[in-house]
Each structure stands twice: as C-alpha cells, then as structure tokens.
C-alpha positions in Angstrom: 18.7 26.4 15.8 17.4 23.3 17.3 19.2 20.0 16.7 18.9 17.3 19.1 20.6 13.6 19.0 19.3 12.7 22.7 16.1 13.9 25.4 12.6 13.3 25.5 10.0 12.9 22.5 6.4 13.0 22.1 4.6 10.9 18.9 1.0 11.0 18.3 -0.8 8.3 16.1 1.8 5.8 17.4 -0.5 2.7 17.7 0.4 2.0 13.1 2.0 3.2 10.7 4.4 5.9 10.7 3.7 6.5 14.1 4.5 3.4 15.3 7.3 3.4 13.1 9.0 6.9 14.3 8.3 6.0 18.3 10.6 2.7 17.7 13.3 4.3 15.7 13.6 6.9 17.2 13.5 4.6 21.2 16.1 3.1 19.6 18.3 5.7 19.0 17.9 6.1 22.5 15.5 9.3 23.4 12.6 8.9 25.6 9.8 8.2 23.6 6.5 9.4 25.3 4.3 7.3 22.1 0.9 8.5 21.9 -1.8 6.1 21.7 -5.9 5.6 22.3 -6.7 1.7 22.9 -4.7 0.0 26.0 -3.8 -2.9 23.6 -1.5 -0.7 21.3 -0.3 0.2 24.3 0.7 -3.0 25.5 2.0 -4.0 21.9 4.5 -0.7 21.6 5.7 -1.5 25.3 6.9 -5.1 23.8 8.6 -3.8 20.5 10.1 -0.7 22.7 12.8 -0.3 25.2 11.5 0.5 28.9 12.4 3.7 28.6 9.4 3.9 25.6 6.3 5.1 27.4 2.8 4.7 26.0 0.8 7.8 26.9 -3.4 8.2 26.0 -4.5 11.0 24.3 -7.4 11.6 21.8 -6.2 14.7 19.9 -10.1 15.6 19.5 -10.9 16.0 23.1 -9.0 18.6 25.3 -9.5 17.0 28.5 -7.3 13.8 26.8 -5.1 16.3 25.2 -4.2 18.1 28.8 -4.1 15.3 30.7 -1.4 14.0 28.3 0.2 16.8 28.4 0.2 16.8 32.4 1.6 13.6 32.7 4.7 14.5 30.7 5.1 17.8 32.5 5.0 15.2 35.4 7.6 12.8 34.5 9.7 15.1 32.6 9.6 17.9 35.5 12.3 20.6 34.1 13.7 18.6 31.2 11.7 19.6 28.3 11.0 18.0 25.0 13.4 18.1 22.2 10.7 16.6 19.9 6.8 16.6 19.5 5.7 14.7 16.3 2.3 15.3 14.9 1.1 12.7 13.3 -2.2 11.5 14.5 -4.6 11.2 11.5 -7.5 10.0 9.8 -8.8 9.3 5.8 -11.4 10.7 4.2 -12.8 11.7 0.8 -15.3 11.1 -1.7 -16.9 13.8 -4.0 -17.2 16.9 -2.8 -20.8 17.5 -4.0 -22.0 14.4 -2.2 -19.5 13.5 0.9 -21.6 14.4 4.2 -20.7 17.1 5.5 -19.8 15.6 9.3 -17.5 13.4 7.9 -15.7 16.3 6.3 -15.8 18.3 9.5 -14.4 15.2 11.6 -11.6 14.8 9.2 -10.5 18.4 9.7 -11.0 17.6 13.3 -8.7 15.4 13.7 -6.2 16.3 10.8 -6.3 20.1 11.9 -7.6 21.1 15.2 -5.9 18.1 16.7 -2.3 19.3 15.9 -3.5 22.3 16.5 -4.7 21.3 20.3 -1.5 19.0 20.9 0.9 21.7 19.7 -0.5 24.6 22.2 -0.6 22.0 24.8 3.7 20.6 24.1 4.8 23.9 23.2 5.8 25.2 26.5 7.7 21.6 27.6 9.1 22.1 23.8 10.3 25.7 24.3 12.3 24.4 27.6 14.3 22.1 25.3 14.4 24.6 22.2 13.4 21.9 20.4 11.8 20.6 17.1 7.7 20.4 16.7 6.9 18.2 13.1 3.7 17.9 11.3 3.2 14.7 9.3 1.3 16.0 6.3 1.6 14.5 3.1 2.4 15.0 -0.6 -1.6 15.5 -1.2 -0.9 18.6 1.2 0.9 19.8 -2.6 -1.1 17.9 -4.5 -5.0 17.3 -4.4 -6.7 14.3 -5.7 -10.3 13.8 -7.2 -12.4 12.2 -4.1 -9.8 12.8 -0.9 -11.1 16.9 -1.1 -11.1 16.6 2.9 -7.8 14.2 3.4 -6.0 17.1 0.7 -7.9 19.8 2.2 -6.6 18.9 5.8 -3.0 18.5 4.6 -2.7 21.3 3.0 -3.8 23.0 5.9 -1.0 21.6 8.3 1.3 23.0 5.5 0.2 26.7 6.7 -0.4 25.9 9.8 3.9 24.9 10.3 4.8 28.1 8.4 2.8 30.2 10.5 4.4 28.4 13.9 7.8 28.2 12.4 7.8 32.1 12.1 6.2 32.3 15.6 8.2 30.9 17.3 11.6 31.2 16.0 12.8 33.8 18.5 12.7 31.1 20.9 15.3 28.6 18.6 12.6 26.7 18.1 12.4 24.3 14.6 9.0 23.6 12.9 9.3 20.5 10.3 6.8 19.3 7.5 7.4 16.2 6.7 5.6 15.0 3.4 5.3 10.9 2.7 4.1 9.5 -0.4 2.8 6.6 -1.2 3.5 5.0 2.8 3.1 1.1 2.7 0.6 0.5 5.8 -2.7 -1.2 6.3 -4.2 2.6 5.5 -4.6 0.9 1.7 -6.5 -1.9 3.5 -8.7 0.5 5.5 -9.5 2.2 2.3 -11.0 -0.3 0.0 -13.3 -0.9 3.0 -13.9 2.5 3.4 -14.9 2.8 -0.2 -16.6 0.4 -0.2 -18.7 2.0 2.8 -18.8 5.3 1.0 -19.9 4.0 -2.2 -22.8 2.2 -0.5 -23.9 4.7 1.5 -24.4 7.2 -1.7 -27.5 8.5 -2.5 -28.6 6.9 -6.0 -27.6 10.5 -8.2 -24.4 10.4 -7.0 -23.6 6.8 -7.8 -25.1 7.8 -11.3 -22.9 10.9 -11.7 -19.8 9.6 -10.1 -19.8 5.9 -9.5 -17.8 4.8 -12.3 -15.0 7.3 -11.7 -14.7 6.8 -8.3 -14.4 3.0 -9.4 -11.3 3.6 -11.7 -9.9 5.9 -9.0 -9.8 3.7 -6.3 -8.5 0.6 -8.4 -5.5 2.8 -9.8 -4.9 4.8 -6.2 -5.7 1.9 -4.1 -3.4 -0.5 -6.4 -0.4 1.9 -6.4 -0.8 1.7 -2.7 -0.7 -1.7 -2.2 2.4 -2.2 -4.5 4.6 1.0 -4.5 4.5 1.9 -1.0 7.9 2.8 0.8 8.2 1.3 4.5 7.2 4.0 7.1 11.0 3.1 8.4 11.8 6.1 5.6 9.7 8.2 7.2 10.6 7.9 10.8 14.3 8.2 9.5 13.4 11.7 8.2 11.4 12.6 11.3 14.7 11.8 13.0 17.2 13.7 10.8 14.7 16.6 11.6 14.8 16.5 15.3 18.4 15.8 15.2 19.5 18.3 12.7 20.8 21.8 13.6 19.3 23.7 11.2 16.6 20.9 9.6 14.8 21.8 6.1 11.4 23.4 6.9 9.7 20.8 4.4 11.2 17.0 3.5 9.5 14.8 0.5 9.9 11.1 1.3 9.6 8.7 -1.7 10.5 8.7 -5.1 6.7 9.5 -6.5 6.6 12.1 -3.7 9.2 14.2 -5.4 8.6 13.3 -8.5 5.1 14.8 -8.5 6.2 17.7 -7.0 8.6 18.1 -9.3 5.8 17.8 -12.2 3.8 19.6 -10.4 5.6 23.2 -10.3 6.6 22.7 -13.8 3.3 22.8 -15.5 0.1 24.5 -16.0 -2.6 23.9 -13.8 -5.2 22.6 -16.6 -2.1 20.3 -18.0 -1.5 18.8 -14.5 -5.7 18.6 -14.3 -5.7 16.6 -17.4 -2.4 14.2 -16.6 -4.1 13.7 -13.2 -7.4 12.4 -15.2 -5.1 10.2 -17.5 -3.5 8.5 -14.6 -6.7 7.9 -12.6 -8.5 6.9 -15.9 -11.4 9.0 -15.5 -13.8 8.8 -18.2 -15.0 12.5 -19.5 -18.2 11.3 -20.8 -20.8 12.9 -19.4 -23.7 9.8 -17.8 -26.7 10.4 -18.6 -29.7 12.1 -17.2 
C-alpha cells in the first residue's frame, strides 16, 4: 500500500521525547519534517538539532483554530505534494484512582490523548491522501494493558487503539496505511514529571482517599516510577519503528517496542484475567489488607 523512503512528514509532540526523537531521525533520513511544537523555545532548540529543511510548526491539538492554522500552513508550503507521513503523538499523563481522580483532569487527558488525534488526523488527512501515505498513532503498551492509578493515561490509549482500526478500514480504498505504534517503558523526563505529578496528586487528595489508597499508590509509584527510571529504552527505538512504518510497503497495523512491551503482551493473552489481576498486584506490591474504617 503505502511505503515511503522520501517527502514530507508531520510530528506532533515534537518538543521531548519520542517526538523529538522521530522528527530528528526521521530529518535525517532526509524527508521534510514539519515538527509540531507549542512554546517558541522548542522551536528554536529542534531548529539547532535539525537540518534546514526541519520546520517547526505550532499547533495545540486541543484547540481547532491551532489545529487548522497548522494545517494551512503546510497545505501552504507543501502546495500539491502531499504528506507521506503524519505521526500522532502529542500526549499527556494522567491517573490516580478512579474513585477519587477529578473528573476535569480525566476529561483533559482524553482531550488531548483522544480528540487531539482525532482533530489533527481530520485536519492532515486530505494532504495525506495526496501522498497515499501513512498516518501513526503513538499509543502505548497500557493501550493492551491497564494499570492500577493511570485509569485515564490506559483509558486514552486504548482508545487510539480503536480509533486506528476504525481509520485503517476507512480509508484503505484510498492506499492509505494506518500504524499503532506501542512503546514500553520509554526512557524520557516523563518518569521525572511523574514523581512530581504524584506527588501533586497525592497532596491534593481528599483525606478518605489517602486513607483508602495512600499506601498503594505509594508502592505503585516506587515500583512503576523506579522501572522507569532504570529500564527505559531510548526513544531512538521508537522513532526507528515510526520510520520502518512510513517507509514500509505494506507496514504491520500494530508494532511493540521494547522487550517488557512484548513480553507483557505475550503474558497477557496467555492467561486468565483474575491471574494477570493478581500477578499485576504482586509486581506493584499492593497490599490486600483492607485500612481501616
């Protein structure tokens, strides 16, 4: 279907991370990177790592009017060409327990996570169908895979699963590919962000849910925040995946990056849903005593 080595490529998110990452790697395999960012100084900092022909573009995936002026400006630039590539990556955090975590913060996660890709995607789609080229959503191995206290993060990911099958059977009459790309444990300064945001979440608990929940969120974070900070694979990985799938003739609908990616998935299809509920306990060491009243 698609398969593109060279032409013009859209990244969201492209200020850390895999973002920034993918808009490097894949400048320096020589496409026109259009890298999509929000504060002028990652702007400035992507246009001294890149080549000139790496363009830093502004767009806010929540807000339409960012969203189509991005998109006007490529139309702009690119004129007839088209986009072999748009890579959906821009993305936020967010968790906590589901009977407690305020219900905005939920919404803005799914927001950004969700409606975002959704917004960029109907907004690309018609430079991408030019090209017949290749749209990816980053999503993750928690889009397979839920943990206790990221209900929204897992909730949003999983959602970007369905939301590139429903596109990739869309728009396949047009040779258009679709690509989920699913990282685990990525090492960025997300792990960073994290213990901060804990820590922000924790204090900002009313006083029964620190009762009910405080220790376990506790053990969580020091066995998911400490895997983070010393297992991660170097986004490089991922951007080399987001590549193959651009590049690719006939790219895998799905790609796991990292060893405890596929490994969990692997675990995951293999047993019972209770079992995995219990080895998923084990590994975040959370307590089954009850606290009391």
């Amino acid at each position: 279907m698609a398969g593109n080595t060279s032409g013009a490529v859209v990244v969201t998110g492209a200020s850390t991370g895999i973002g920034r990452a993918t808009a490097l790697y894949l400048d320096k395999k020589g496409y026109r990177v259009f890298a999509g960012v929000r504060k002028d100084e990652d702007a400035k900092s992507l246009k001294e790592a890149g080549s000139d022909q790496l363009k830093p573009i502004k767009i806010d995936v929540t807000k339409e009017r960012s969203v189509a002026a991005a998109a006007r400006n490529v139309k702009r630039v690119l004129g007839d060409e088209g986009l072999v590539g748009l890579v959906n990556n821009a993305g936020v955090g967010g968790g906590g327990p589901v009977e407690f975590v305020p219900v905005d913060d939920f919404r803005n996660t799914l927001e950004v996570n969700v409606v975002g890709q959704v917004a960029v995607t109907q907004a690309f789609l018609p430079l991408i169908r030019k090209a017949k080229g290749t749209v990816v959503f980053i999503a993750s191995i928690g889009g397979r895979i839920a943990s206790p206290f990221l209900s929204s993060y897992s909730a949003s990911k999983f959602a970007v699963e369905a939301l590139g099958d429903s596109l990739r059977r869309e728009v396949s009459p047009w040779n258009i590919d679709v690509v989920v790309v699913e990282p685990g444990t990525i090492a960025t300064e997300i792990w960073s962000k994290g213990k901060d945001a804990l820590q922000e979440t924790t204090a900002a608990m009313p006083a029964d849910a620190v009762r009910l929940y405080g220790p376990q969120l506790q053990a969580w974070s020091q066995t998911f925040m400490g895997e983070g900070d010393t297992q991660g694979i170097s986004p490089d990985k991922v951007a080399r995946v987001i590549h193959k799938g651009i590049a690719k003739d006939k790219p895998k609908p799905r790609y796991l990056v990292g060893a405890d990616a596929k490994i969990g998935a692997k675990i995951h299809r293999a047993v019972p849903t209770r079992t995995f509920d219990r080895m998923a306990r084990r590994r975040f060491k959370l307590s089954d005593d009850v606290p009391p009243e």
